[in-house]
N, CA, C and O atoms as a GROMACS GRO file, in nm:
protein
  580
    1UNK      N    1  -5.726   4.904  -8.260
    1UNK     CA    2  -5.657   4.792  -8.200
    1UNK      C    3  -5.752   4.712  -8.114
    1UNK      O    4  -5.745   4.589  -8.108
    2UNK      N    5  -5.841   4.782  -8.047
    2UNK     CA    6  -5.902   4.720  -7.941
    2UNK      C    7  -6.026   4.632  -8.057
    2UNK      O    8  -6.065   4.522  -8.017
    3UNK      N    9  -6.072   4.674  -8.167
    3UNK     CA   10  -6.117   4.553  -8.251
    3UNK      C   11  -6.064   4.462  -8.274
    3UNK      O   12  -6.098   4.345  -8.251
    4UNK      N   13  -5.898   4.534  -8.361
    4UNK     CA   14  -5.830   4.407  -8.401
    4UNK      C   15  -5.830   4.304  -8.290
    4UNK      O   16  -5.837   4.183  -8.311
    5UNK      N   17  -5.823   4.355  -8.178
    5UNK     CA   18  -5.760   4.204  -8.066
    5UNK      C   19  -5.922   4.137  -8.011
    5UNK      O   20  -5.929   4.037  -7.941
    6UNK      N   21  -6.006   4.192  -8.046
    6UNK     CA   22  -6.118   4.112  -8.001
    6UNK      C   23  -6.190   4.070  -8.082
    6UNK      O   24  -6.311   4.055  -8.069
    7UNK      N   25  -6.106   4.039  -8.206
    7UNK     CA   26  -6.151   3.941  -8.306
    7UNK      C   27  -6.040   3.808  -8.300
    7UNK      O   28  -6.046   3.701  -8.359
    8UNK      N   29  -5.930   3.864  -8.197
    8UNK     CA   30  -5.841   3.732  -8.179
    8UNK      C   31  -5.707   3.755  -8.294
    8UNK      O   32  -5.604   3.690  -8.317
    9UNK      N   33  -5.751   3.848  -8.336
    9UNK     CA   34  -5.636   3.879  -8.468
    9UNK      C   35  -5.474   3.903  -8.376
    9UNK      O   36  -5.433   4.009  -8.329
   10UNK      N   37  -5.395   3.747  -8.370
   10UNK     CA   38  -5.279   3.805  -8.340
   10UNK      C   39  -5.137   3.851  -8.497
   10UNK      O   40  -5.036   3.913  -8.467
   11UNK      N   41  -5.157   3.816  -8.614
   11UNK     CA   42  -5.052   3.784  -8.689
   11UNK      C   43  -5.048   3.956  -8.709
   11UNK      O   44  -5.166   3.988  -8.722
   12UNK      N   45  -4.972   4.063  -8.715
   12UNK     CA   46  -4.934   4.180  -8.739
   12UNK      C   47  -4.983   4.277  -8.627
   12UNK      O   48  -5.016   4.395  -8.636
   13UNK      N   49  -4.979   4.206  -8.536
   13UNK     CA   50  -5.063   4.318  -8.427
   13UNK      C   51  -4.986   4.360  -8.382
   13UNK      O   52  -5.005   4.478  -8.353
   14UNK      N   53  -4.800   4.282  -8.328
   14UNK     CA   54  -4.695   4.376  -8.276
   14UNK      C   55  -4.662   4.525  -8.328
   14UNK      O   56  -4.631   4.630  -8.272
   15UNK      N   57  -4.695   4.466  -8.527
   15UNK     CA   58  -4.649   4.565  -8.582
   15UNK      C   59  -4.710   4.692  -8.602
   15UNK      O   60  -4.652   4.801  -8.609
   16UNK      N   61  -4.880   4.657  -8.612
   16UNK     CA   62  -4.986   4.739  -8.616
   16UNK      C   63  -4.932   4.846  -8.465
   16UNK      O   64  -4.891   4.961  -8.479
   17UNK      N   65  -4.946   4.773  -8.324
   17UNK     CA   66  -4.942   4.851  -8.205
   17UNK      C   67  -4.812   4.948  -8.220
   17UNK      O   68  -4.811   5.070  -8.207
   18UNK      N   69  -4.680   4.843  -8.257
   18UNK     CA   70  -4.592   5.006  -8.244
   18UNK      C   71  -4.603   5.118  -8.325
   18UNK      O   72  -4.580   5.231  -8.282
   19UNK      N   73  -4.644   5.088  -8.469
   19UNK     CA   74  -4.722   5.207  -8.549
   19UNK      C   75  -4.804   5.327  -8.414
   19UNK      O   76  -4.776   5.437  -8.366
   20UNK      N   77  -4.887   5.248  -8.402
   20UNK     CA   78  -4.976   5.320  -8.335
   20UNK      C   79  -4.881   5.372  -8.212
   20UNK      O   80  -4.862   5.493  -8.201
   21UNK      N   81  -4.826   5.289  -8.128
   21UNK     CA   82  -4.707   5.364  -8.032
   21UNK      C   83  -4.660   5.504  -8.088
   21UNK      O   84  -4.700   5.618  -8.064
   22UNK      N   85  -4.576   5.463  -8.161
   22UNK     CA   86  -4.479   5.588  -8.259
   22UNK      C   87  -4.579   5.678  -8.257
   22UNK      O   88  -4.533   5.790  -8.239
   23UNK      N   89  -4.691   5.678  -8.268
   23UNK     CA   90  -4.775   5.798  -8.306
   23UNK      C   91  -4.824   5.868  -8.200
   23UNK      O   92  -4.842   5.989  -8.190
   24UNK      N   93  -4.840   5.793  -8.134
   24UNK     CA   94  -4.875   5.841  -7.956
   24UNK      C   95  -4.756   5.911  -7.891
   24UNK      O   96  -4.773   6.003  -7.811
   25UNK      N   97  -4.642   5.868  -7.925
   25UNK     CA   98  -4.513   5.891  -7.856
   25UNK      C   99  -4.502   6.063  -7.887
   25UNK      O  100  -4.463   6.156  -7.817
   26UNK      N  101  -4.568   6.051  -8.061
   26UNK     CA  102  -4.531   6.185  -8.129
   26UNK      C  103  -4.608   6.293  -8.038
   26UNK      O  104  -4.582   6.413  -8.022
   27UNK      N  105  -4.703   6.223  -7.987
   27UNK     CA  106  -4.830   6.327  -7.934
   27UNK      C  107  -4.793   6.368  -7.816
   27UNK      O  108  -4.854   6.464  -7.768
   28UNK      N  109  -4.667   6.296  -7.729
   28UNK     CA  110  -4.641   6.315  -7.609
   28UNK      C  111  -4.734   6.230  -7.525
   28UNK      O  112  -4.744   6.265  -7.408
   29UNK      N  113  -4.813   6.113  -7.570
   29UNK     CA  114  -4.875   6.022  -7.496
   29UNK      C  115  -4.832   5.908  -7.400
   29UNK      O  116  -4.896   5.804  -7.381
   30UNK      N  117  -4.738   5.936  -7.354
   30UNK     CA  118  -4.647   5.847  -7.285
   30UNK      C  119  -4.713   5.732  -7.243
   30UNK      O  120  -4.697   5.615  -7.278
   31UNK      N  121  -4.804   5.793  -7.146
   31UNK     CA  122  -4.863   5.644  -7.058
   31UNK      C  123  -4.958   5.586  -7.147
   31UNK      O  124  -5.000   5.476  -7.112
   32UNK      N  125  -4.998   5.629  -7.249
   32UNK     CA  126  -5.095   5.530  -7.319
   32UNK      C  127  -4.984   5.435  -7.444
   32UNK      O  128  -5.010   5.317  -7.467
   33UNK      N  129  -4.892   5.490  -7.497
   33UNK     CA  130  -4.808   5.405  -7.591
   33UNK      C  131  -4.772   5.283  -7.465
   33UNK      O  132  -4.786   5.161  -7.474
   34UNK      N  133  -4.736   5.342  -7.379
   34UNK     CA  134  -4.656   5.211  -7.245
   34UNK      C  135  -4.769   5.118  -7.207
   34UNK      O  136  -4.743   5.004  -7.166
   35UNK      N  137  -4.898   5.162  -7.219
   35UNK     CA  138  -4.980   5.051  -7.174
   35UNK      C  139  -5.022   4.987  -7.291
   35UNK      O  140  -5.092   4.890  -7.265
   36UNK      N  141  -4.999   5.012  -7.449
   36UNK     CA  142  -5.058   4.926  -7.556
   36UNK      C  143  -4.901   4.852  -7.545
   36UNK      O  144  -4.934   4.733  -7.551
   37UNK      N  145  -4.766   4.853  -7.533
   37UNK     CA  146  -4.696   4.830  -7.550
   37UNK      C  147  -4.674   4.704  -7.387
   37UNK      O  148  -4.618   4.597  -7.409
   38UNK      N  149  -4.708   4.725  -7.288
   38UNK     CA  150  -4.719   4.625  -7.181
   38UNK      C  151  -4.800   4.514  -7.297
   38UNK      O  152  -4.738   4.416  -7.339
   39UNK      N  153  -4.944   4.542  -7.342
   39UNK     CA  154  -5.007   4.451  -7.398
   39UNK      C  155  -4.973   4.377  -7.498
   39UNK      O  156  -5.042   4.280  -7.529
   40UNK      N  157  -4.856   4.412  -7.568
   40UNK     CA  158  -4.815   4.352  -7.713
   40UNK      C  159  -4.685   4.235  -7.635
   40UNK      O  160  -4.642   4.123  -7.661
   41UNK      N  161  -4.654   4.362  -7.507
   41UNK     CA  162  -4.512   4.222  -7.457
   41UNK      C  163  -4.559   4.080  -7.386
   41UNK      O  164  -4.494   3.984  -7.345
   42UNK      N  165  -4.705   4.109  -7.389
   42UNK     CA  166  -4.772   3.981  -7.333
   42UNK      C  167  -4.810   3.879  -7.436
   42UNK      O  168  -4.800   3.760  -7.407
   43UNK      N  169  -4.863   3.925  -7.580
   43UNK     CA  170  -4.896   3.902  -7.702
   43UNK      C  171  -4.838   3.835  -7.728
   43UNK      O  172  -4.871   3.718  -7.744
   44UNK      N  173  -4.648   3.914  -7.752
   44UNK     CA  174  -4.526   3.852  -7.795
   44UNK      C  175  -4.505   3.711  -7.694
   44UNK      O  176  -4.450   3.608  -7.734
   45UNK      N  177  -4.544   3.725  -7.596
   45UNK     CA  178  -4.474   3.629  -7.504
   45UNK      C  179  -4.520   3.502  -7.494
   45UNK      O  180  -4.457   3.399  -7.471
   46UNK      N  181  -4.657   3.522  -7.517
   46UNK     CA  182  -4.788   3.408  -7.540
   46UNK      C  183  -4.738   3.366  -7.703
   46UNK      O  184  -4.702   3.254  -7.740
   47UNK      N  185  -4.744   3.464  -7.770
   47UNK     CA  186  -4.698   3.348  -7.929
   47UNK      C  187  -4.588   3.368  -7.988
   47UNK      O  188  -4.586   3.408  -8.104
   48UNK      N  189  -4.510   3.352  -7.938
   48UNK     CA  190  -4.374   3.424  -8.030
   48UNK      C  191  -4.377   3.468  -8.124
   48UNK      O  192  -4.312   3.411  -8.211
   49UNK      N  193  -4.469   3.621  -8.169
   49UNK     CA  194  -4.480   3.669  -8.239
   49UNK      C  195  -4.387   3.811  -8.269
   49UNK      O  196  -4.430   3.925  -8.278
   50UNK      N  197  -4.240   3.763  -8.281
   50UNK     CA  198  -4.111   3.867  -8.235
   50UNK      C  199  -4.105   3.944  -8.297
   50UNK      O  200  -4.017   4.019  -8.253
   51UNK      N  201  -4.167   4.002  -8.425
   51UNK     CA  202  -4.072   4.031  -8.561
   51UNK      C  203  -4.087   4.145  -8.538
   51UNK      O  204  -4.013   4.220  -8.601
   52UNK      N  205  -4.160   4.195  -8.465
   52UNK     CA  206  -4.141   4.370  -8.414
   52UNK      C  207  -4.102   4.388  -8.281
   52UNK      O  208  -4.131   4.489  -8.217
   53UNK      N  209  -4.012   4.258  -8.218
   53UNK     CA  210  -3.947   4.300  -8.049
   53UNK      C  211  -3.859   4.378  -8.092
   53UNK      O  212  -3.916   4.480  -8.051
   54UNK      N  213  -3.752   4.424  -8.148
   54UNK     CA  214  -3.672   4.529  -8.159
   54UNK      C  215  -3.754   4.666  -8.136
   54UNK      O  216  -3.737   4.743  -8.041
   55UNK      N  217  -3.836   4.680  -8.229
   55UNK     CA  218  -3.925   4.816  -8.230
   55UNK      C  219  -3.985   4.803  -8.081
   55UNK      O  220  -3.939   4.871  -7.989
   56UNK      N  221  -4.052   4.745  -8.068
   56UNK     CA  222  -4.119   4.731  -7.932
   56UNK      C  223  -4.060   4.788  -7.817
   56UNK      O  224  -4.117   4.870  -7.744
   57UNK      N  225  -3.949   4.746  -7.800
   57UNK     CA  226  -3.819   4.767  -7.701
   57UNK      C  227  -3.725   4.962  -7.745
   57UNK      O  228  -3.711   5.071  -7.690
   58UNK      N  229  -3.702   4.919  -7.829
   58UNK     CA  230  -3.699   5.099  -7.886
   58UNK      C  231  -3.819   5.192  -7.800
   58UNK      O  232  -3.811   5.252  -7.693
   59UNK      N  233  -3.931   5.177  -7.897
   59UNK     CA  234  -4.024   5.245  -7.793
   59UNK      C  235  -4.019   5.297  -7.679
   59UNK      O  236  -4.026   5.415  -7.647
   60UNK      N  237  -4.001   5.178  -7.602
   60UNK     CA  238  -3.962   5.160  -7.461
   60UNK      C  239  -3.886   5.254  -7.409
   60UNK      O  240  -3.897   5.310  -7.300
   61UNK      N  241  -3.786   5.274  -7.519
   61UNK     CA  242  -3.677   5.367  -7.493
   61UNK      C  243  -3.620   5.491  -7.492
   61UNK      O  244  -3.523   5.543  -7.437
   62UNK      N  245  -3.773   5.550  -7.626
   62UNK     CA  246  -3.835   5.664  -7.629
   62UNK      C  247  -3.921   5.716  -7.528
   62UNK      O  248  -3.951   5.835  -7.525
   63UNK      N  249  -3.972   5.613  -7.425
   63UNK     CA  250  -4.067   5.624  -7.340
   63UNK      C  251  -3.959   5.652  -7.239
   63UNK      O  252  -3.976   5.760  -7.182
   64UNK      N  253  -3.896   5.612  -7.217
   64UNK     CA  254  -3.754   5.638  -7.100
   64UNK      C  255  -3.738   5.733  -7.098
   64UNK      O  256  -3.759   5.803  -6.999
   65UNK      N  257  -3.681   5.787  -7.241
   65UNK     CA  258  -3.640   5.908  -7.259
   65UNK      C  259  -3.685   6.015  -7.238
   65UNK      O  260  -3.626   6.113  -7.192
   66UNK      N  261  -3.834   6.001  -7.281
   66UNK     CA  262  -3.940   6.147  -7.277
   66UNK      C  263  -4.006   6.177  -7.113
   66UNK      O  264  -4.085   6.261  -7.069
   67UNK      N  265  -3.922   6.052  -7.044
   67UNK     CA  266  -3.961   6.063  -6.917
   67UNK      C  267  -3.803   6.142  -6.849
   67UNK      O  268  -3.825   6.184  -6.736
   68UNK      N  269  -3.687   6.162  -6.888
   68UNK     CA  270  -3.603   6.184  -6.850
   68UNK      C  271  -3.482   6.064  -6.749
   68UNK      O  272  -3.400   6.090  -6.662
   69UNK      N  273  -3.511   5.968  -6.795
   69UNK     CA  274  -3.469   5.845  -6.758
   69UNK      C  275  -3.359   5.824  -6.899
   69UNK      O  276  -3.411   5.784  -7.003
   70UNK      N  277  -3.249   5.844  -6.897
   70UNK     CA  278  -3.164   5.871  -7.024
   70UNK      C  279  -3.074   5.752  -6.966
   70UNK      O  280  -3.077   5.675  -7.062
   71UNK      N  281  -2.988   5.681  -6.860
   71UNK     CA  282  -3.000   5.538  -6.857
   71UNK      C  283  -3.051   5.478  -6.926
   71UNK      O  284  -3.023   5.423  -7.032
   72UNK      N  285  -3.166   5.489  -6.839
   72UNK     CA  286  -3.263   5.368  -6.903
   72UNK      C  287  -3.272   5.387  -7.009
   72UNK      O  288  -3.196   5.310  -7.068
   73UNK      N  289  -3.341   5.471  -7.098
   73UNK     CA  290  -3.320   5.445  -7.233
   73UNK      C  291  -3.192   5.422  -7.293
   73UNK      O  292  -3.209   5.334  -7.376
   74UNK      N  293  -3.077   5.456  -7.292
   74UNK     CA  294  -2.982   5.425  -7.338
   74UNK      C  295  -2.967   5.264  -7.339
   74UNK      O  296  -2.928   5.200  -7.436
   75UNK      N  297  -2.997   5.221  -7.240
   75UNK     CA  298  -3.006   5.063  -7.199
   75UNK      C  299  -3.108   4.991  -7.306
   75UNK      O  300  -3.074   4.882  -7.352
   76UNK      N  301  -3.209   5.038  -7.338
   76UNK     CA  302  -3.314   5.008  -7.372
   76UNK      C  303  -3.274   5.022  -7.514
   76UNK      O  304  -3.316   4.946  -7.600
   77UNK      N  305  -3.182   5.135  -7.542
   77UNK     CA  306  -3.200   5.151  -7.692
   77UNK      C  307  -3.070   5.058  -7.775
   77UNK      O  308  -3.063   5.037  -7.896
   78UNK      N  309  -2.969   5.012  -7.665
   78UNK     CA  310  -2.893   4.952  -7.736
   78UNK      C  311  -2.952   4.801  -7.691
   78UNK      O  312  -2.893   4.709  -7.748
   79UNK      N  313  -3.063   4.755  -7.594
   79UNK     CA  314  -3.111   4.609  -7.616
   79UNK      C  315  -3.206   4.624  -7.765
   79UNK      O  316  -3.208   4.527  -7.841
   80UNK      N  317  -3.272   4.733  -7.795
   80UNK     CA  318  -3.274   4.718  -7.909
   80UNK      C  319  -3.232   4.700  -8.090
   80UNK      O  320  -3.277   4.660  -8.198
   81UNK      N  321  -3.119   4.762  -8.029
   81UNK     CA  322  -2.989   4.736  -8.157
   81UNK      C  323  -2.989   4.568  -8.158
   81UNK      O  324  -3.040   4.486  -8.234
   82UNK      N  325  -2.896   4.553  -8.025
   82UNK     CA  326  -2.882   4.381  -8.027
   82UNK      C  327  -2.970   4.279  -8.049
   82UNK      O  328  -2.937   4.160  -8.053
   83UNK      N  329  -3.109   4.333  -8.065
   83UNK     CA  330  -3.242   4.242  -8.097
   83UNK      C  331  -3.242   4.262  -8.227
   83UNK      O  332  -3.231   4.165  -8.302
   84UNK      N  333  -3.250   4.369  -8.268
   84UNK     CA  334  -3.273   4.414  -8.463
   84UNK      C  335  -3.146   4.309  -8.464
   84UNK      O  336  -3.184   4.192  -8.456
   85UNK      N  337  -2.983   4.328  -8.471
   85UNK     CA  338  -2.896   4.275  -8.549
   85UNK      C  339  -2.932   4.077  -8.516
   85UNK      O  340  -2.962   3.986  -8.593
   86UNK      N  341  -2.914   4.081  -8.394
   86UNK     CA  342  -3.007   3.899  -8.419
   86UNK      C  343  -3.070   3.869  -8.515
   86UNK      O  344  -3.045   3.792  -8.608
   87UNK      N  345  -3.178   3.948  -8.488
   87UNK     CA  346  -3.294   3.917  -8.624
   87UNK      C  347  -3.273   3.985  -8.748
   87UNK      O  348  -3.359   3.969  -8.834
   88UNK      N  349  -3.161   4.070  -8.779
   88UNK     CA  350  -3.128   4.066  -8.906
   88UNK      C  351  -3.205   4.174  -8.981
   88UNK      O  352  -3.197   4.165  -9.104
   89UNK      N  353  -3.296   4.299  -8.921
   89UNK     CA  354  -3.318   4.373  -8.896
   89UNK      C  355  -3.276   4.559  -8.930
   89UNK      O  356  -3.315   4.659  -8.869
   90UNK      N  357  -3.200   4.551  -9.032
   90UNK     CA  358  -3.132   4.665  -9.014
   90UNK      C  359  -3.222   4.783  -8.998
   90UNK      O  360  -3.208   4.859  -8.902
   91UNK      N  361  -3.314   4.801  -9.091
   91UNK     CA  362  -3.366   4.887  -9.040
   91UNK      C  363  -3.427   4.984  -8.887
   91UNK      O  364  -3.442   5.102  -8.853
   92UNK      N  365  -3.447   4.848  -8.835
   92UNK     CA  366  -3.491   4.862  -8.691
   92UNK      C  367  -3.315   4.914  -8.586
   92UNK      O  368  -3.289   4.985  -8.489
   93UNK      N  369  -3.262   4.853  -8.654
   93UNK     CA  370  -3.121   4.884  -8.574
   93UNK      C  371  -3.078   5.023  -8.623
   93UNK      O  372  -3.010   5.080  -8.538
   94UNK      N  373  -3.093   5.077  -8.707
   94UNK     CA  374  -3.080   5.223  -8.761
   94UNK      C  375  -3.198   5.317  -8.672
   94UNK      O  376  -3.146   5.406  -8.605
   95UNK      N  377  -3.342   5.310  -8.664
   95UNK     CA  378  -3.414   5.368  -8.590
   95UNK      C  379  -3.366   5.382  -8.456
   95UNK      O  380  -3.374   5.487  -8.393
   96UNK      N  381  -3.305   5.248  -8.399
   96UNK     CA  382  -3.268   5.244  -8.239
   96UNK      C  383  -3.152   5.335  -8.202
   96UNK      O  384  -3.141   5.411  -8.106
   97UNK      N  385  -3.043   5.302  -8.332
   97UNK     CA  386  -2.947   5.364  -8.338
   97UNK      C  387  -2.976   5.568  -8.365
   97UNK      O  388  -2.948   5.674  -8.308
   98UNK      N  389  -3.022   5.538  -8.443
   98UNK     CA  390  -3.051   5.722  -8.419
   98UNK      C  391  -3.122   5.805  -8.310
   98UNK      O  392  -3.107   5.920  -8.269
   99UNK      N  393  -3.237   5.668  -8.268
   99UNK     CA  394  -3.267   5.745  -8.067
   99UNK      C  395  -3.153   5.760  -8.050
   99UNK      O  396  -3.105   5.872  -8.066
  100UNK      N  397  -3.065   5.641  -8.010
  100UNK     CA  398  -2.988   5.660  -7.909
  100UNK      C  399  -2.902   5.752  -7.932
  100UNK      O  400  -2.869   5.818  -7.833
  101UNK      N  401  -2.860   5.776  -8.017
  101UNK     CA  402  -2.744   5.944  -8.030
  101UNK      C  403  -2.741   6.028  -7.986
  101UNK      O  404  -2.638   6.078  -7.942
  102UNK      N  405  -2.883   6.090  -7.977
  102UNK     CA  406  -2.926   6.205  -7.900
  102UNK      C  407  -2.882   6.183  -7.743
  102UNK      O  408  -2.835   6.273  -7.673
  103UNK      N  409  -2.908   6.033  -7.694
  103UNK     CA  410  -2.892   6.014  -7.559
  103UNK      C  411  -2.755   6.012  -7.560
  103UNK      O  412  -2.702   6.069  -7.465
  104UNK      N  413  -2.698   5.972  -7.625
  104UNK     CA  414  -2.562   5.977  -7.539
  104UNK      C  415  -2.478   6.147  -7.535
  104UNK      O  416  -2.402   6.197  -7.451
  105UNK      N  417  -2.530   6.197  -7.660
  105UNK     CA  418  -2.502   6.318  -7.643
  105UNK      C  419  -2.502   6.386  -7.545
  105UNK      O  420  -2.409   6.452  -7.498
  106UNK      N  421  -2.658   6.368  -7.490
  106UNK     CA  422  -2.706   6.426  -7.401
  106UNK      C  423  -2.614   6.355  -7.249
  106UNK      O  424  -2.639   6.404  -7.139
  107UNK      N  425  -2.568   6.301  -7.255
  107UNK     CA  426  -2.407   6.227  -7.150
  107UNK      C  427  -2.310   6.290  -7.174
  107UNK      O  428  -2.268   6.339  -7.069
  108UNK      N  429  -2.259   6.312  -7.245
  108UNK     CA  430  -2.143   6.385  -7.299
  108UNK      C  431  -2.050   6.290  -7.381
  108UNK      O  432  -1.929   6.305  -7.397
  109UNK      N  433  -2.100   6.226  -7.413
  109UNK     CA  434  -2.041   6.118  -7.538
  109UNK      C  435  -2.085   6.117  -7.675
  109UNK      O  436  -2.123   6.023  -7.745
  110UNK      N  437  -2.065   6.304  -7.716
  110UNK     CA  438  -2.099   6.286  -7.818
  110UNK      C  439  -1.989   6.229  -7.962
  110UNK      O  440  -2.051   6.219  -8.067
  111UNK      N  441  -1.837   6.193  -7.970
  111UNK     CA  442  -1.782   6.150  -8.056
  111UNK      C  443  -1.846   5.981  -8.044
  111UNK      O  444  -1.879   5.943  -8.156
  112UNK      N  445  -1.866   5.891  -7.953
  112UNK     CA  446  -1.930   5.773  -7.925
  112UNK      C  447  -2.110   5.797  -8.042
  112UNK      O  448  -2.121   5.726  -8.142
  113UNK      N  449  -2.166   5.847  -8.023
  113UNK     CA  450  -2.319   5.885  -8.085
  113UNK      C  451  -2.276   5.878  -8.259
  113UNK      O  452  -2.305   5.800  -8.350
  114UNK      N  453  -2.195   5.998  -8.248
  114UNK     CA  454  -2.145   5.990  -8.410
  114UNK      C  455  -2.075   5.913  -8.482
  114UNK      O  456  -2.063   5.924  -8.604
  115UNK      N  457  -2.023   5.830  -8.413
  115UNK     CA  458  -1.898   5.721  -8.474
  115UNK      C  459  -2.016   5.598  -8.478
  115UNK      O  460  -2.020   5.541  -8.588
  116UNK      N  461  -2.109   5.549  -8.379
  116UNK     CA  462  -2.225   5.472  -8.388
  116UNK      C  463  -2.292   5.479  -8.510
  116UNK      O  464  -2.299   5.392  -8.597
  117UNK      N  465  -2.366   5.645  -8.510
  117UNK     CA  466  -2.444   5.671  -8.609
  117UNK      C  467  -2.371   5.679  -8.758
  117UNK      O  468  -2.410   5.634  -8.866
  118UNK      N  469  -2.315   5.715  -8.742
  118UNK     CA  470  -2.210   5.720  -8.947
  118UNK      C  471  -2.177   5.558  -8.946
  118UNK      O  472  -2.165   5.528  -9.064
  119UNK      N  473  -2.162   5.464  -8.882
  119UNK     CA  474  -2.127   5.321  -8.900
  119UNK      C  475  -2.236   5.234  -8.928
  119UNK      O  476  -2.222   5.129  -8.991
  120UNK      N  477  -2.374   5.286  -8.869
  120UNK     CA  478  -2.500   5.217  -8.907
  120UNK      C  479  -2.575   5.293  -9.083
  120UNK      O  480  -2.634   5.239  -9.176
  121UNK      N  481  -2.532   5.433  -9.058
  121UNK     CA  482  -2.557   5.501  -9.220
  121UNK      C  483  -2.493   5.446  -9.319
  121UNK      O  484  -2.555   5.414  -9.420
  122UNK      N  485  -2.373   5.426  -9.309
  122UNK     CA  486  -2.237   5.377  -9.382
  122UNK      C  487  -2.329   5.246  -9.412
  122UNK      O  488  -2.384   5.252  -9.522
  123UNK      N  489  -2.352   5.146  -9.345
  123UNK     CA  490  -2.342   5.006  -9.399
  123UNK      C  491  -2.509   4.978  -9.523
  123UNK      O  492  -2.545   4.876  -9.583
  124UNK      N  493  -2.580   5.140  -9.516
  124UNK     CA  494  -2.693   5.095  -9.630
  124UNK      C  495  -2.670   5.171  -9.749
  124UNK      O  496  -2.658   5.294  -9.749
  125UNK      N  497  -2.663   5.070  -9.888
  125UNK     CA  498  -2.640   5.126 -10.012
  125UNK      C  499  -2.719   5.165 -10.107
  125UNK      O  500  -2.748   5.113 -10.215
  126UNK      N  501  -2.756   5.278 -10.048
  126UNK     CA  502  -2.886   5.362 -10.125
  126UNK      C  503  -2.854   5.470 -10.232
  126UNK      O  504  -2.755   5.543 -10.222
  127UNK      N  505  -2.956   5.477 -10.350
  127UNK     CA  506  -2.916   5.650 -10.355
  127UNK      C  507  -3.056   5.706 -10.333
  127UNK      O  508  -3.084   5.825 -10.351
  128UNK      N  509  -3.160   5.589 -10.284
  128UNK     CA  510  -3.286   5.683 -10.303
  128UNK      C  511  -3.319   5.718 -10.110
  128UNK      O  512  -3.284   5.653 -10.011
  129UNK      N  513  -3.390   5.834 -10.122
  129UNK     CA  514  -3.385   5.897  -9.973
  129UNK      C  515  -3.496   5.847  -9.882
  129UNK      O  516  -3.604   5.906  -9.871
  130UNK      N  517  -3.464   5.737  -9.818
  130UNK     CA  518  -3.509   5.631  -9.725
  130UNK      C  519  -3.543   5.680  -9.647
  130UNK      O  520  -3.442   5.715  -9.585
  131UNK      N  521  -3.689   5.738  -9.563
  131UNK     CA  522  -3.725   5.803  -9.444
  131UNK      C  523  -3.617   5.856  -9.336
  131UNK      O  524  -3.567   5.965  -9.308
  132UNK      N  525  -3.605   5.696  -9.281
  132UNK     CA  526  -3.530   5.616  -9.227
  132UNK      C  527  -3.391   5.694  -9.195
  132UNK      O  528  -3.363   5.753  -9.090
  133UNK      N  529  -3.334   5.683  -9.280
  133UNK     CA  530  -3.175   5.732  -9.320
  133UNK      C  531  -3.172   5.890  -9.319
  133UNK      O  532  -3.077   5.960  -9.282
  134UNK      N  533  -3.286   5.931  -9.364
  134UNK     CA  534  -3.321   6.067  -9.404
  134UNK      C  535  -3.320   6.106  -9.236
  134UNK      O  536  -3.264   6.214  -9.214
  135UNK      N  537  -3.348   6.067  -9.168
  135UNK     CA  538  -3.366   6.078  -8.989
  135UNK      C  539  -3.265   6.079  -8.929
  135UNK      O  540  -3.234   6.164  -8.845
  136UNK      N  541  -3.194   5.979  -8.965
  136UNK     CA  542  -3.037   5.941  -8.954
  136UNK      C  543  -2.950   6.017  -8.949
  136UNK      O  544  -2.890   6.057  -8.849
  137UNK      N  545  -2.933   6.047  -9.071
  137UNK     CA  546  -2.817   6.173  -9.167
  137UNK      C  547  -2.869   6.342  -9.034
  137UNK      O  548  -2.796   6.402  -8.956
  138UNK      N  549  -2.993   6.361  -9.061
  138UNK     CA  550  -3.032   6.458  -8.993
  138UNK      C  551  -2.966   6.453  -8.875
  138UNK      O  552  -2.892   6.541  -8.831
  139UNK      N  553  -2.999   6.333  -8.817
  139UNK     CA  554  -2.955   6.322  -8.651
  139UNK      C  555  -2.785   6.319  -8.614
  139UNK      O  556  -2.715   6.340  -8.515
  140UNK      N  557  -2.768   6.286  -8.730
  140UNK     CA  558  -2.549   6.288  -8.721
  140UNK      C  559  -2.561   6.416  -8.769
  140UNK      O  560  -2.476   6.481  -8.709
  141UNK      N  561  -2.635   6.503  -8.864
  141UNK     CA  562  -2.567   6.651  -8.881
  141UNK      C  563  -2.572   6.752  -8.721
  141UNK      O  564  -2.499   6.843  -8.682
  142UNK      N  565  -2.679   6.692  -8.667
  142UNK     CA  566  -2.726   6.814  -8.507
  142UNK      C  567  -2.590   6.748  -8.446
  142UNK      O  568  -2.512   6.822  -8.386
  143UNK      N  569  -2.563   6.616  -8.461
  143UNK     CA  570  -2.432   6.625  -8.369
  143UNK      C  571  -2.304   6.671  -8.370
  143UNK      O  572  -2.226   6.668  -8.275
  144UNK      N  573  -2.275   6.729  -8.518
  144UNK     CA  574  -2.152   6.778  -8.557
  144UNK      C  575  -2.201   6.939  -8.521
  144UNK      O  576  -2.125   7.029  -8.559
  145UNK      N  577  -2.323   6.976  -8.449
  145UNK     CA  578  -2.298   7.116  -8.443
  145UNK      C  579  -2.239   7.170  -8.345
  145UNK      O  580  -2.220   7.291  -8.344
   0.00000   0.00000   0.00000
């Protein structure tokens, strides 16, 4: 990343950084996904380069989360729903949507998590097994346990 941006390369860099986020997040890298992710909300802000603010903001919300800030992420994960469905987005609104399940569970709202999550599964017409969905389905079966 730190090439890509010092060649000036802004067109896929939101999307490139949350890749790279997600992967950091996996590692338990908290403060380093939050500081490439400060840098992309400056990116975004300088060129309206949105098409990954949903993801961006998710993140965010994973970063909440893994901090024990379950508010805040909850907050975070449904401003990211409402950004994916603006922009039309489903996919991104399914990722946000399956963080957030866990969180509300973790509230005690777990019939709210599952009625969310089976309504965002429900509306994609697949038969082939979409990462995505595959994450999904997983994450509504831990809640029926």
């Amino acid at each position: 990343m730190v090439l890509w941006r010092g060649q000036g390369v802004v067109f896929h860099t939101p999307e490139k950084t949350c890749e790279l986020c997600d992967l950091l997040l996996r590692a338990g890298r908290l403060e380093e996904a939050s500081q490439m992710l400060d840098d992309v909300d400056t990116l975004v802000f300088d060129t309206d380069e949105a098409s990954y603010l949903a993801e961006c903001i998710r993140l965010r919300g994973q970063i909440a989360a893994g901090r024990g800030d379950l508010a805040g992420a909850a907050r975070l994960f449904e401003t990211a729903i409402a950004t994916a469905r603006r922009q039309q987005a489903r996919f991104f609104e399914l990722r946000a949507t399956t963080q957030l399940a866990p969180v509300l569970a973790r509230q005690g709202r777990v019939n709210d998590a599952e009625t969310r999550l089976r309504s965002v599964i429900d509306a994609f017409e697949t038969r082939y097994p979409v990462v995505d969905l595959v994450a999904a389905q997983w994450a509504l079966d831990l809640l029926g346990q």
